[in-house]
C-alpha positions in Angstrom: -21.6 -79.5 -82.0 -21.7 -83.0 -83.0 -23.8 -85.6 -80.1 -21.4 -88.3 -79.1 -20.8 -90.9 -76.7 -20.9 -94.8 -76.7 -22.1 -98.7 -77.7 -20.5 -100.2 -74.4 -21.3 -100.3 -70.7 -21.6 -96.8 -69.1 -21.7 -96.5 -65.5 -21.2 -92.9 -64.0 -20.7 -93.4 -59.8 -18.9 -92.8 -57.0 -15.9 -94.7 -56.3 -14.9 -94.5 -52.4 -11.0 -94.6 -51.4 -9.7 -95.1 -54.7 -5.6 -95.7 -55.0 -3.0 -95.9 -57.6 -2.9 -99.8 -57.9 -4.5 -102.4 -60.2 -5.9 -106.1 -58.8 -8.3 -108.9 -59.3 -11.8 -109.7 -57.8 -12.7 -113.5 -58.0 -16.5 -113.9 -58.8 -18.1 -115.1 -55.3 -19.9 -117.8 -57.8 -16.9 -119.4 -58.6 -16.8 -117.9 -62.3 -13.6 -116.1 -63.8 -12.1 -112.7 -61.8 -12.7 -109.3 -63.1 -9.6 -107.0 -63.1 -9.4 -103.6 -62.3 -7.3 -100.3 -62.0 -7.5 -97.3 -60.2 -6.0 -94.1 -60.1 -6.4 -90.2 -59.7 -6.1 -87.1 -62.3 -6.5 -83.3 -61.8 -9.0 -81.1 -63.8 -7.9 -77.2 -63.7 -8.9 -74.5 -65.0 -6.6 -72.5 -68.1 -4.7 -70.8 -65.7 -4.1 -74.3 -63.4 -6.4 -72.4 -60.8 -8.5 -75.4 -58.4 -12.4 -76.2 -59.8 -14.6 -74.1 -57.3 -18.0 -76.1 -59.0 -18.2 -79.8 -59.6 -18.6 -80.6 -63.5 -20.7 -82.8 -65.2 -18.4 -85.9 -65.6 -19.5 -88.9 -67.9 -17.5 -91.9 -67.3 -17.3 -94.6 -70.1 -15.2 -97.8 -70.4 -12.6 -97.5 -72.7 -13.0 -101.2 -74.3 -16.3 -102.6 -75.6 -16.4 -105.5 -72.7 -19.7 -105.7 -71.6 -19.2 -106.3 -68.4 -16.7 -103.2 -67.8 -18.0 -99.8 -65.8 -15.6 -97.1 -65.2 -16.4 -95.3 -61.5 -15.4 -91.5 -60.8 -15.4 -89.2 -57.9 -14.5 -85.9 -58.5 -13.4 -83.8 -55.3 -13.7 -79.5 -55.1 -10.6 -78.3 -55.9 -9.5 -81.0 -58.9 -9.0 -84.2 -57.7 -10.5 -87.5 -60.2 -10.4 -90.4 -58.3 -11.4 -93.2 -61.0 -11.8 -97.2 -61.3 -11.9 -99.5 -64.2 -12.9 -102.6 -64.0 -13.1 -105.3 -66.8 -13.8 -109.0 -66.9 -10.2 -109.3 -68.4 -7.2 -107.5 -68.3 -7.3 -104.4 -70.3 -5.8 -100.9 -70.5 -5.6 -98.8 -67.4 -7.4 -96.1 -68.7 -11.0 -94.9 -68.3 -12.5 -92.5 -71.1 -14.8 -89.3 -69.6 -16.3 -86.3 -70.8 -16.1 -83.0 -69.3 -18.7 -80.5 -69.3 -18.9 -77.1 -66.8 -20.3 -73.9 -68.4 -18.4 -71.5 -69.7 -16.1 -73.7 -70.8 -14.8 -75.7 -73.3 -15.9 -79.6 -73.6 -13.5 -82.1 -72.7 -13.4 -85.7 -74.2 -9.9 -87.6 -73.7 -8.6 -91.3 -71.7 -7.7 -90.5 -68.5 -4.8 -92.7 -67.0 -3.7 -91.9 -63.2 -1.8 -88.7 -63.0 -3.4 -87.4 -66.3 -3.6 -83.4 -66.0 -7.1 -82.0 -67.7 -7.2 -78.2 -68.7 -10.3 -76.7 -69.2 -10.3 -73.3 -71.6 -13.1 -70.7 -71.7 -15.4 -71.5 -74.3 -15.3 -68.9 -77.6 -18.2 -66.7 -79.1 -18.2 -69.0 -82.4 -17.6 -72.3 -81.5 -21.0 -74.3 -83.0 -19.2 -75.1 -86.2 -22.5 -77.7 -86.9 -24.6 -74.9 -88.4 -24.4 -72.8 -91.2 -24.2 -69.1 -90.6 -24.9 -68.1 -94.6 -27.8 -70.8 -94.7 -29.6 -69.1 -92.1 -29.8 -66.2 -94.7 -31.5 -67.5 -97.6 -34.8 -66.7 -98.8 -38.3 -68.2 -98.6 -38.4 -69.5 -101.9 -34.7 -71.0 -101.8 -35.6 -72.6 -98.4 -39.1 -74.1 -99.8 -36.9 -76.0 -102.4 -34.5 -76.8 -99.4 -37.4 -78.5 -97.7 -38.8 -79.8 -100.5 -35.3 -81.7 -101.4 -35.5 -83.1 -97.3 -39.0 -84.3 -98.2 -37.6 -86.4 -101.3 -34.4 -87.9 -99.5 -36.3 -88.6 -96.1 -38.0 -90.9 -98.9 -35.0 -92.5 -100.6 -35.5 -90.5 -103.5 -32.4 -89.2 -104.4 -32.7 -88.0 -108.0 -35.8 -85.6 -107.1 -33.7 -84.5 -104.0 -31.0 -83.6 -106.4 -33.3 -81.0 -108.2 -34.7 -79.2 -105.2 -31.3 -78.6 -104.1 -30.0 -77.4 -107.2 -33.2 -75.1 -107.0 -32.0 -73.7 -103.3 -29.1 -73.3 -104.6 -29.9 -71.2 -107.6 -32.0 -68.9 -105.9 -28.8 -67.8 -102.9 -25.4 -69.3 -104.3 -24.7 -68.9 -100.5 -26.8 -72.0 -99.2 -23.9 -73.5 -98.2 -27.0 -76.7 -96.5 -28.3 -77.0 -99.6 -24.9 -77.4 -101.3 -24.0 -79.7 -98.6 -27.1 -82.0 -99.2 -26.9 -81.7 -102.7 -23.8 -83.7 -102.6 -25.1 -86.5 -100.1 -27.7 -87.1 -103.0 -25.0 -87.4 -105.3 -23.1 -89.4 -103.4 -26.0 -91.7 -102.9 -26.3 -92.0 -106.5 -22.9 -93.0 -106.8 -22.0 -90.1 -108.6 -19.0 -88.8 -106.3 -16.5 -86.5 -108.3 -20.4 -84.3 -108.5 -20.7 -85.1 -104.9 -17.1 -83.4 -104.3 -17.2 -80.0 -106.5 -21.2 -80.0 -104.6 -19.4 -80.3 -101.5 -16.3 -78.0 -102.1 -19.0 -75.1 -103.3 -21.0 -76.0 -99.8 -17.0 -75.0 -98.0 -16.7 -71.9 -100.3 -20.2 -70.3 -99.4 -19.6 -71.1 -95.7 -16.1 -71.9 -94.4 -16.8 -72.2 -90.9 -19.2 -75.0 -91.5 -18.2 -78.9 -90.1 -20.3 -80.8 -92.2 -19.3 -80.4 -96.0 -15.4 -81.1 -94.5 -16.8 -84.4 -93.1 -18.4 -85.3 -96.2 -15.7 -84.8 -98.2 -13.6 -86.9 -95.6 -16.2 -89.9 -96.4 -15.9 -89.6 -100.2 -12.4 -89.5 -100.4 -12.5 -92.7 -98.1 -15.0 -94.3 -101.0 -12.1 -93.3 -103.7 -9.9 -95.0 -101.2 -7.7 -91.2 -101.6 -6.8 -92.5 -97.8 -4.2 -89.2 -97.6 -7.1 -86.9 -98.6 -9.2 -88.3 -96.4 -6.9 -87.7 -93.0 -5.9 -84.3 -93.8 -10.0 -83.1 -94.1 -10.4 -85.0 -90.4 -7.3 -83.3 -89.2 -9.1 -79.8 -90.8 -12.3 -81.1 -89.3 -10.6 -81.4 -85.8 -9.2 -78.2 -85.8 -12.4 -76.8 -86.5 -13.9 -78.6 -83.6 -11.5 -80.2 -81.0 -13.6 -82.4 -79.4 -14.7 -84.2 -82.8 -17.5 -86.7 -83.9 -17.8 -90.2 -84.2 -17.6 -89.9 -87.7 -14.3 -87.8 -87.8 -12.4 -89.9 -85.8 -13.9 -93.2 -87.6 -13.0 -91.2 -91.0 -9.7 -90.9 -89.2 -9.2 -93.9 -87.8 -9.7 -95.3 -91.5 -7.1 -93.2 -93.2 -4.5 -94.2 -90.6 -5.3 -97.4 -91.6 -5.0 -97.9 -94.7 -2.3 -95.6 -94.2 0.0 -98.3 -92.1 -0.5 -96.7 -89.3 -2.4 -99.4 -86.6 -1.8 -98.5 -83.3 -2.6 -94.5 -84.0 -5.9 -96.3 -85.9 -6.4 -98.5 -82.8 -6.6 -95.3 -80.7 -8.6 -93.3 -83.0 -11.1 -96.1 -83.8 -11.3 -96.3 -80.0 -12.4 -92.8 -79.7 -15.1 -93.3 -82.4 -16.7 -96.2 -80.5 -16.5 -94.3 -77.1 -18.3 -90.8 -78.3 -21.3 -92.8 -80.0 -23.9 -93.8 -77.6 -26.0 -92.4 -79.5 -25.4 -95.4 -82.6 -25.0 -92.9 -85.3 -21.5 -94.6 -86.6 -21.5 -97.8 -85.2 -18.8 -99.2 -88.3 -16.5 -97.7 -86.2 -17.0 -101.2 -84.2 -15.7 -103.2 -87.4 -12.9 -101.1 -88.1 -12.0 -101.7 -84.4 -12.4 -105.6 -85.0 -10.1 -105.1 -88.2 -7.5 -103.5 -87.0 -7.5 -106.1 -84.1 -6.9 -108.9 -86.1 -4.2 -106.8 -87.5 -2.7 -106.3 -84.7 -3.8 -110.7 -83.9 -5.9 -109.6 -80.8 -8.4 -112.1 -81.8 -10.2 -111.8 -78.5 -11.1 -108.2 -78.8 -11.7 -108.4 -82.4 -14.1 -111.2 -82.0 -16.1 -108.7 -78.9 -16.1 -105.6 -82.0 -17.5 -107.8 -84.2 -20.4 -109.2 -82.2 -20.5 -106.0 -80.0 -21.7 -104.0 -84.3 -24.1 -107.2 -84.9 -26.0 -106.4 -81.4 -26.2 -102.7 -82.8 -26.8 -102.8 -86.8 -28.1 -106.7 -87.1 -29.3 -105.7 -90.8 -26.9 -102.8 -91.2 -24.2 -102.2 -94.4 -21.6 -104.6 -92.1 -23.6 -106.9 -91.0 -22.6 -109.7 -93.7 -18.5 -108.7 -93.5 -18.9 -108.8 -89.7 -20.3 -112.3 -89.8 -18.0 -113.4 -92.4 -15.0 -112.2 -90.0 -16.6 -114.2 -87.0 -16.3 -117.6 -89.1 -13.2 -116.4 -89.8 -11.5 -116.1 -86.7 -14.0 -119.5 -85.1 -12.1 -121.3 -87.8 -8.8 -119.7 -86.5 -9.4 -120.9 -83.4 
């Protein structure tokens, strides 16, 4: 499954005594209060049945504030007793993962009385590997690794080759297929990139990646339609999603006219990538902000990407949109 988490403050603790209510605590310095709000939400098993074992909860703020933590307890039995706190009033909601063995993982906003199931986890659920690829032979996989040598190096035309040789060798090396079209679609060449990417789904339906590929090209051909139905088929695939999917997702929406579902989906991007693997998903979030004229939060996105990716692909349009909004102001 895809790693995910988060570019903002993560605190995982526990909160004592926690209630239903929201307030204010005034800095003891004499600088600007912090807001909170707390609440409570049950985690059951499929068949509503009590939690026996404690899970592994990560707790993440749901805005990029620096200076928010989100604070859990979790009690035998069910009971999520969480706080958010923020240095300005934001949404009442704190985002968490789930994880107990056995069972499926759980990544959704929790607001108080939220309900959480948790379902058994199936035989086949690690849609991030290829079954068919696994099968193909030495000589298919030498030009496999050969083609991983040549892009690790930026050298995409040589990459191409190797692939196209893996692929010759077992028409079923649905990896290969799916590399071959991130070289083409590094070489710009992406109506290549997409029949690559469609044979990579063909040999090996069950496999996530080519779907999300295809979700990024059609966002480059701006087919912004195209590109939410393959996050919705990535989703179904796996539930819990990516950071990519849902910034794929949150893109198409959009463009699509569709802010507040973008706002939400965008969200969800930010919050599974601690890792940094898809930290645009920041910019979109400062985009649709100004859309929406939440300056404030648009401005934190912004900066919040420039701390991550200072020489990254949105660096310059994420500097461009500070000056924007300082001359706004």
């Amino acid at each position: 499954m895809g790693r995910v988490v988060l570019s903002v403050a993560l605190v995982v603790a526990a909160a004592a005594s926690l209630l239903s209510q929201g307030g204010m605590i005034s800095d003891s310095g004499g600088g600007s209060a912090s807001h909170y709000v707390e609440g409570t939400a049950r985690i059951v098993l499929e068949d509503g049945s009590g939690l026996r074992t404690a899970p592994l909860i990560i707790a993440e703020c749901p805005t990029a504030d620096p200076n928010c933590k989100c604070e859990t307890q979790f009690f035998l039995g069910g009971t999520l007793s969480f706080r958010v706190t923020n240095s300005f009033s934001g949404p009442g909601t704190c985002f968490i993962s789930v994880r107990l063995s056995g069972y499926q993982t759980v990544k959704t906003y929790v607001r108080d009385g939220t309900l959480i199931k948790l379902y058994r986890a199936g035989p086949n659920e690690d849609v991030s590997v290829s079954a068919s690829s696994l099968r193909a032979p030495a000589e298919a996989r030498k030009h496999y690794e050969s083609g991983e040598s040549a892009a690790a190096k930026g050298k995409w035309p040589q990459a191409e080759t190797e692939y196209r040789a893996a692929f010759a060798i077992y028409p079923g090396y649905a990896l290969a297929l799916s590399e071959l079209g991130r070289a083409l679609r590094q070489q710009d060449r992406l109506g290549e990139a997409v029949e690559a990417l469609e044979k990579a789904r063909e040999a090996d339906p069950q496999y996530i990646k080519p779907v999300i590929q295809l979700a990024e090209v059609a966002g480059l051909q701006q087919r912004w339609e195209n590109e939410m139905r393959l996050c919705q088929q990535a989703l179904k695939m796996l539930p819990v999603g990516t950071p990519t999917i849902y910034y794929y997702y949150a893109q198409a929406v959009f463009h699509l006219g569709m802010p507040d579902e973008a706002e939400k989906l965008a969200r969800e991007a930010v919050a599974f990538d601690t890792l940094g693997e898809c930290p645009q998903s920041m910019v979109l979030l400062g985009e649709i902000f100004e859309k929406q004229g939440n300056v404030s939060d648009a401005v934190v996105e912004y900066k919040a990407y420039l701390k991550m990716a200072p020489h990254g692909p949105e660096a310059q349009h994420a500097k461009e949109a500070l000056a924007r909004l300082k001359n706004r102001g």
